[in-house]
N, C-alpha and C positions, 0 to 999 in steps of 0.2 A: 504494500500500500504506500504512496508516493504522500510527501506533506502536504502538496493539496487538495488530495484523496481527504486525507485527514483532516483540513480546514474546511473541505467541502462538510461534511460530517457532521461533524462538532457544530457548525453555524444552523445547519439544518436541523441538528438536536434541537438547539436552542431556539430555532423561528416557528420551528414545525410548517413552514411553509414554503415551498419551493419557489416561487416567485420573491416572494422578501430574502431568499439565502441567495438568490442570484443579482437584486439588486445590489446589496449588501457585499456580495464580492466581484461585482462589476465582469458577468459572466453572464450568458446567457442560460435559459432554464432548462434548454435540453443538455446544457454540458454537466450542470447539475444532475439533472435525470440521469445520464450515462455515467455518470463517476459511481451513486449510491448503487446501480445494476450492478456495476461492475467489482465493487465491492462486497455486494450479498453475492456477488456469482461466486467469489472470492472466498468467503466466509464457508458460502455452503447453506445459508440461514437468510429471511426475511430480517432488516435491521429496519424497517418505519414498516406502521399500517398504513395504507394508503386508501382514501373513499374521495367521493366528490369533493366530502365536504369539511374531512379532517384529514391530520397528518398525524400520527402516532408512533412514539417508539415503541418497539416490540421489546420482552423482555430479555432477549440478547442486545436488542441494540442499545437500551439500556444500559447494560452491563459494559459495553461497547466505549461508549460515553464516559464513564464513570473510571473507566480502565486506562483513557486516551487522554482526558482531558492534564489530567498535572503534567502528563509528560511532554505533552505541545507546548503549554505554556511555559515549562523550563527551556525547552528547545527556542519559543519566539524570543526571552531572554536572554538565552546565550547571544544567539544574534543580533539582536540589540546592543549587548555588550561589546560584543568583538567590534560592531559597527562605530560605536563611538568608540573604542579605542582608537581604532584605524584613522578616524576624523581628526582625533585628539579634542579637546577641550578647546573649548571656542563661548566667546560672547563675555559676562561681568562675573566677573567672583568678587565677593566685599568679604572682608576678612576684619573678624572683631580684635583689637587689642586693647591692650590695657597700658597705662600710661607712659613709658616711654619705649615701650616694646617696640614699635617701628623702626627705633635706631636701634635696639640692640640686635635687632632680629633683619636688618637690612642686608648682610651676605645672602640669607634663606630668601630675598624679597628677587634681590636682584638674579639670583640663580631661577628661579621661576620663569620670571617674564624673560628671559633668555630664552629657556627651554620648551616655552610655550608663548610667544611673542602674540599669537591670535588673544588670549583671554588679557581683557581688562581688568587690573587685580586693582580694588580699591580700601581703603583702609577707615576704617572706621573705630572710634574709640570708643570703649564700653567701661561702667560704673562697675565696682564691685557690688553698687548695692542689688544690681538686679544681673546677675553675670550670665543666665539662659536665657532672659528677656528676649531677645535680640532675635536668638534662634528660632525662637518659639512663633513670634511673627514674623519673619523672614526681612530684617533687617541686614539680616548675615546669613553668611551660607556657610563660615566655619569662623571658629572664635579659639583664642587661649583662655585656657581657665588653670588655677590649680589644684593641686589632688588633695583629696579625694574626690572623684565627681561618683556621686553616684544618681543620675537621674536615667531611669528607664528606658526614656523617650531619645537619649543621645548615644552615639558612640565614642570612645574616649583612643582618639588619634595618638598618632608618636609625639614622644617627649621634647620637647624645645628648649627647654633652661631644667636647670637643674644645680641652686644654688642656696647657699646659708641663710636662715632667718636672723636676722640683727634687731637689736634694740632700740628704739628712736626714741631718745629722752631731750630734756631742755639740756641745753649747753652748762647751766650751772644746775643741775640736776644733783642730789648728794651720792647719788650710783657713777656719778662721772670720776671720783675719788677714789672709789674701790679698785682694787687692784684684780678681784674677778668676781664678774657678776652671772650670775643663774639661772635658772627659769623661779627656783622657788622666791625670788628677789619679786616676783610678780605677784605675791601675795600684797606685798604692803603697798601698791599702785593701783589705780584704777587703768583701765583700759578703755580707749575710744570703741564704741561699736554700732556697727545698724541694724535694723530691725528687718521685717520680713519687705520685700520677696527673699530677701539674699539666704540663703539654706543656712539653717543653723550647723549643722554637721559639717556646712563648707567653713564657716565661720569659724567655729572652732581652732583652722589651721592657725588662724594671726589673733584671735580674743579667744581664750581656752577659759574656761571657767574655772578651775582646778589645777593646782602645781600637780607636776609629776609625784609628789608627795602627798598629795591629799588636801593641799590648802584652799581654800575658796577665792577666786580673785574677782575682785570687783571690776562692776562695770560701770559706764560713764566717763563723757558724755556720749550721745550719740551723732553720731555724723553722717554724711551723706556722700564723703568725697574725701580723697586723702589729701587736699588742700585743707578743709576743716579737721581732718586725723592731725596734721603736723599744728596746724594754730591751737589747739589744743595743749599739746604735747611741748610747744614752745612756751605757751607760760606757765608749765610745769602743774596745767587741770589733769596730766595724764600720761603714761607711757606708752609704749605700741607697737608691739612687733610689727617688723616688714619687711620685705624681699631685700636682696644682695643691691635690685637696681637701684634704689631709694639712694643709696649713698653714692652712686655716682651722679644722678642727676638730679636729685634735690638735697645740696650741701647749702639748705639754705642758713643766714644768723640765725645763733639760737639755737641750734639743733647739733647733736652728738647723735653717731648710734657706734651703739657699744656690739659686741662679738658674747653671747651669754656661752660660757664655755659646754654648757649640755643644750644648745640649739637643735633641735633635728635639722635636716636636708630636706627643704622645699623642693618638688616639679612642678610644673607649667606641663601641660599637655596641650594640644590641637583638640577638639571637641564639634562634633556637628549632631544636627537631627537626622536620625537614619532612614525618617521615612523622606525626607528630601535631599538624601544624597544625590550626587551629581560628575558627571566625568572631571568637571574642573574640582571638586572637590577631593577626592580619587587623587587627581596628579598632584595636588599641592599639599596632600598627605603623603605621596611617596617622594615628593621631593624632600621633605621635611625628617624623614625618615632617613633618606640616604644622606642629605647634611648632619644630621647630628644633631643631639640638643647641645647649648651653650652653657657650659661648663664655668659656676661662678668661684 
């Protein structure tokens, strides 16, 4: 049985009508007629009822249907697939980052648009406070986020950065003294933080509620932007863990960050929605993948 044997078929299952399965595949009715003969000649069995007035499947061709159908449409998939590989990725990718991520991540930018010169990759900045947001209404078609992502509805791409959490205190902070500072240091500080949409379990990474010891750390103020996290934290309302990049590109007055000698190791991962995956999505995950994450 040839695949448009099988597409003949399947469409007719589904119309029960031989003039709607012939419109519908832009053929005419007798070629229809001749392919289902030729297939019951084939079978050995009646696969539709046929009257004036209805079109029925019988209970092999039923079974017929039921047996054919997942496997066609893995097959029209593959094809698809192979098809836009072959094309390559073509048209806009908007790409979510987080605040100075575009220059650190500009080797992985420019390696891209080289290797796919057709796709418009455009850049877009995303808030921590809502960090799926974006995906979720198709502002973006792939974002960085950091780990843990655990949201159902995504897939969590290759690692991009992979670097120490630090300390961001006032510059006359009395932790600036110390000769080495902790996480359990985070009991006696408050911490800036936000509120929902942003996942609490995401949150946890940079405002933990609990030292590694059991203590309780407080929270406050809440913010909305790491422009208000550091005015905070500059006139010493607060502390605040954050990423390796904070200290290269916001040394602003006023501000120290300190190295807590039991820090874990933050990642950054690539992140999209799986049910709107996309070829250019695809190549700018495996580019991202063969460059490497950035090692802080």
């Amino acid at each position: 049985m040839e695949l448009r044997d099988i597409e003949i078929f399947l469409t007719l299952a589904e119309e029960l009508h031989f003039g709607r399965t012939a419109d519908r595949l832009h053929v005419s009715q007798a070629r229809v007629s001749q392919s289902i003969a030729r297939q019951e000649r084939q079978i050995g069995a009646r696969l539709f009822a046929r009257t004036n007035r209805r079109v029925e499947l019988t209970a092999i061709g039923a079974r017929l249907r039921d047996d054919l159908d997942a496997g066609y449409r893995q097959i029209q998939e593959g094809i698809r697939t192979a098809t836009d590989a072959a094309r390559g990725p073509a048209g806009t990718l908007t790409l979510g980052l987080h605040g100075a991520q575009a220059h650190d991540q500009a080797a992985l930018l420019d390696l891209f648009r080289t290797r796919h010169p057709g796709t418009e990759l455009r850049i877009r900045e995303l808030n921590f406070t809502d960090p799926f947001g974006p995906l979720r209404d198709g502002s973006v078609q792939v974002a960085t986020a950091w780990l843990p992502i655990r949201e159902p509805d995504l897939t969590v791409g290759p690692l991009i950065v992979v670097e120490p959490l630090l300390l961001m205190v006032a510059a006359d902070h009395p932790l600036v003294a110390r000769e080495k500072v902790g996480l359990e240091d985070l009991a006696d500080w408050s911490m800036p933080y936000s509120g929902p949409p942003t996942p609490e379990y995401w949150l946890q990474t940079l405002v933990p509620t609990h030292t590694p010891g059991g203590r309780r750390i407080p929270r406050g103020p809440m913010v909305s932007s790491f422009q208000e996290a550091a005015a905070a934290v500059a006139v010493g309302r607060a502390v605040c863990l954050v990423h390796g990049d904070a200290a290269r590109y916001y040394a602003w007055p006023g501000l120290r960050y300190l190295r807590p000698h039991d820090a874990p190791t933050a990642s950054w991962a690539l992140t999209w929605l799986t049910a709107a995956e996309t070829e250019s999505v695809r190549a700018f995950a495996r580019t991202a993948r063969e460059h490497g994450p950035r090692r802080g």
